[in-house]
C-alpha positions as CSV (number, residue, x, y, z in Angstrom):
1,X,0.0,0.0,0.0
2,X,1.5,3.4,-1.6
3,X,-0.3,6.4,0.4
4,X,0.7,10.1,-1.3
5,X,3.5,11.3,0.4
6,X,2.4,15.0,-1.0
7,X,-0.6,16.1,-1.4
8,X,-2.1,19.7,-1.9
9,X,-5.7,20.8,-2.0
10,X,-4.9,24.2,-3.0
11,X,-7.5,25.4,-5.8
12,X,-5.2,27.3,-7.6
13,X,-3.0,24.5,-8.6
14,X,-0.9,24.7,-11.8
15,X,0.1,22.0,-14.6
16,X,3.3,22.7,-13.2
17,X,2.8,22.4,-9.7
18,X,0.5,19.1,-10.3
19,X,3.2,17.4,-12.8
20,X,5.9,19.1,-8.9
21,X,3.3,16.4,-7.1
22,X,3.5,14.0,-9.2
23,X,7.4,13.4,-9.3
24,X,7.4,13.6,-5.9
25,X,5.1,11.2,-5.2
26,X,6.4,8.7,-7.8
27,X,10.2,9.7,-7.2
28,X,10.2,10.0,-3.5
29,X,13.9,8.8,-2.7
30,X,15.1,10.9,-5.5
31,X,13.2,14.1,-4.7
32,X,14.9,14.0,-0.8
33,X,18.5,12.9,-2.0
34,X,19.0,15.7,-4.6
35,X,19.6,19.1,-4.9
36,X,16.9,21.4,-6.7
37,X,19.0,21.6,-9.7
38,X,18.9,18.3,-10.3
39,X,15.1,17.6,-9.3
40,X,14.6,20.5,-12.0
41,X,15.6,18.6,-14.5
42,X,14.7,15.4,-13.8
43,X,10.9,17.0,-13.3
44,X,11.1,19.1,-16.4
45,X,10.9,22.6,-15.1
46,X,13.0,25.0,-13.6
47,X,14.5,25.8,-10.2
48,X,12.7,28.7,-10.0
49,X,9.2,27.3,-10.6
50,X,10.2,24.5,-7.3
51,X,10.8,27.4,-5.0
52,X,7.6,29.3,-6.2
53,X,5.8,25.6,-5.6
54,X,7.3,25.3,-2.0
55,X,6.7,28.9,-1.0
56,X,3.2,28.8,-2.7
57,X,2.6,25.8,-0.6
58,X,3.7,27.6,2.5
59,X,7.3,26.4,3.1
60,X,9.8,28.6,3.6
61,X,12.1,27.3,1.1
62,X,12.9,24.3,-0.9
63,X,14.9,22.9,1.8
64,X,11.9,22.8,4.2
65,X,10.0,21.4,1.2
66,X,12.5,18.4,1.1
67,X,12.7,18.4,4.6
68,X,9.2,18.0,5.4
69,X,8.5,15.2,2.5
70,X,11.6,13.5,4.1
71,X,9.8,13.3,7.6
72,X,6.2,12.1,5.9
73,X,8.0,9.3,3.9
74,X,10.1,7.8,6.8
75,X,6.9,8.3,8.8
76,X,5.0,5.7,6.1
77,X,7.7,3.7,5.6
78,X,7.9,2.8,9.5
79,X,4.2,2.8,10.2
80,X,2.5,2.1,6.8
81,X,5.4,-0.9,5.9
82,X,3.5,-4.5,4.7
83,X,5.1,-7.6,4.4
84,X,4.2,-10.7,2.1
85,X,2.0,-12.0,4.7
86,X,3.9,-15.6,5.0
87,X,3.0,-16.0,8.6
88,X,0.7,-15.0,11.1
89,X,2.8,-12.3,12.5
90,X,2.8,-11.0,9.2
91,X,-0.8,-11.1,8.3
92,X,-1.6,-9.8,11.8
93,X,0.9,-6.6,11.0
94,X,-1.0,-5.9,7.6
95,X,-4.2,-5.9,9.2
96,X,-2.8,-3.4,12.2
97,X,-1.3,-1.3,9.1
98,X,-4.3,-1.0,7.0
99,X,-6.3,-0.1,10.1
100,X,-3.9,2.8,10.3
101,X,-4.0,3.5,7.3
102,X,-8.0,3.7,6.8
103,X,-8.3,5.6,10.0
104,X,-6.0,8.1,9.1
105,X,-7.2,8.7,5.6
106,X,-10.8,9.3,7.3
107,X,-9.7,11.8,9.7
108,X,-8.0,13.7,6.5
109,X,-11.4,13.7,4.9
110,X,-13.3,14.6,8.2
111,X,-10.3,17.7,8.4
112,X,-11.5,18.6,5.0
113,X,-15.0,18.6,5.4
114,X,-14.9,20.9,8.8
């Protein structure tokens, strides 16, 4: 299970800034080992259309940006982690996880909807 490690429900979202979300989403390790040069490129757009992104998106910089998807990813990959489900230790883990994982995708929407 894969949950978003960015996501932005700003109205005013851009091809740009939706093609930003997708590469970090789908490039997650890359986007937090690489300078903004690099992701740039990689993402097809400029360094200057990353920082408006991140400061659009109220992060101070890039850096905080990076920072911050850094925290969410190692956040998922120690709570959100499932295994092949080989044992019951395993299966009882994946159920644990996906409980997680439901209740906090409901208390996103709930956030939403207030």
């Amino acid at each position: 299970m894969k949950q978003k490690i960015l996501e932005i429900t700003n109205s005013k979202k851009t091809a740009t800034d939706e093609d930003i979300i997708n590469f970090v989403n789908n490039e997650t390790e890359y986007f937090i080992n690489k300078n903004i040069k690099e992701i740039a490129k990689k993402c097809h757009t400029s360094t200057a259309s990353i920082s408006r992104f991140a400061n659009k998106n109220n992060f101070k910089t890039f850096k905080k940006l990076q920072q911050y998807i850094y925290e969410k990813y190692e956040y998922q990959k120690k709570h959100y982690n499932l295994s092949d489900g080989t044992n019951l230790s395993d299966t009882i883990n994946n159920i644990s996880t996906y409980n997680i994982y439901a209740i906090n995708e409901t208390i996103k929407i709930l956030i939403i909807l207030n």
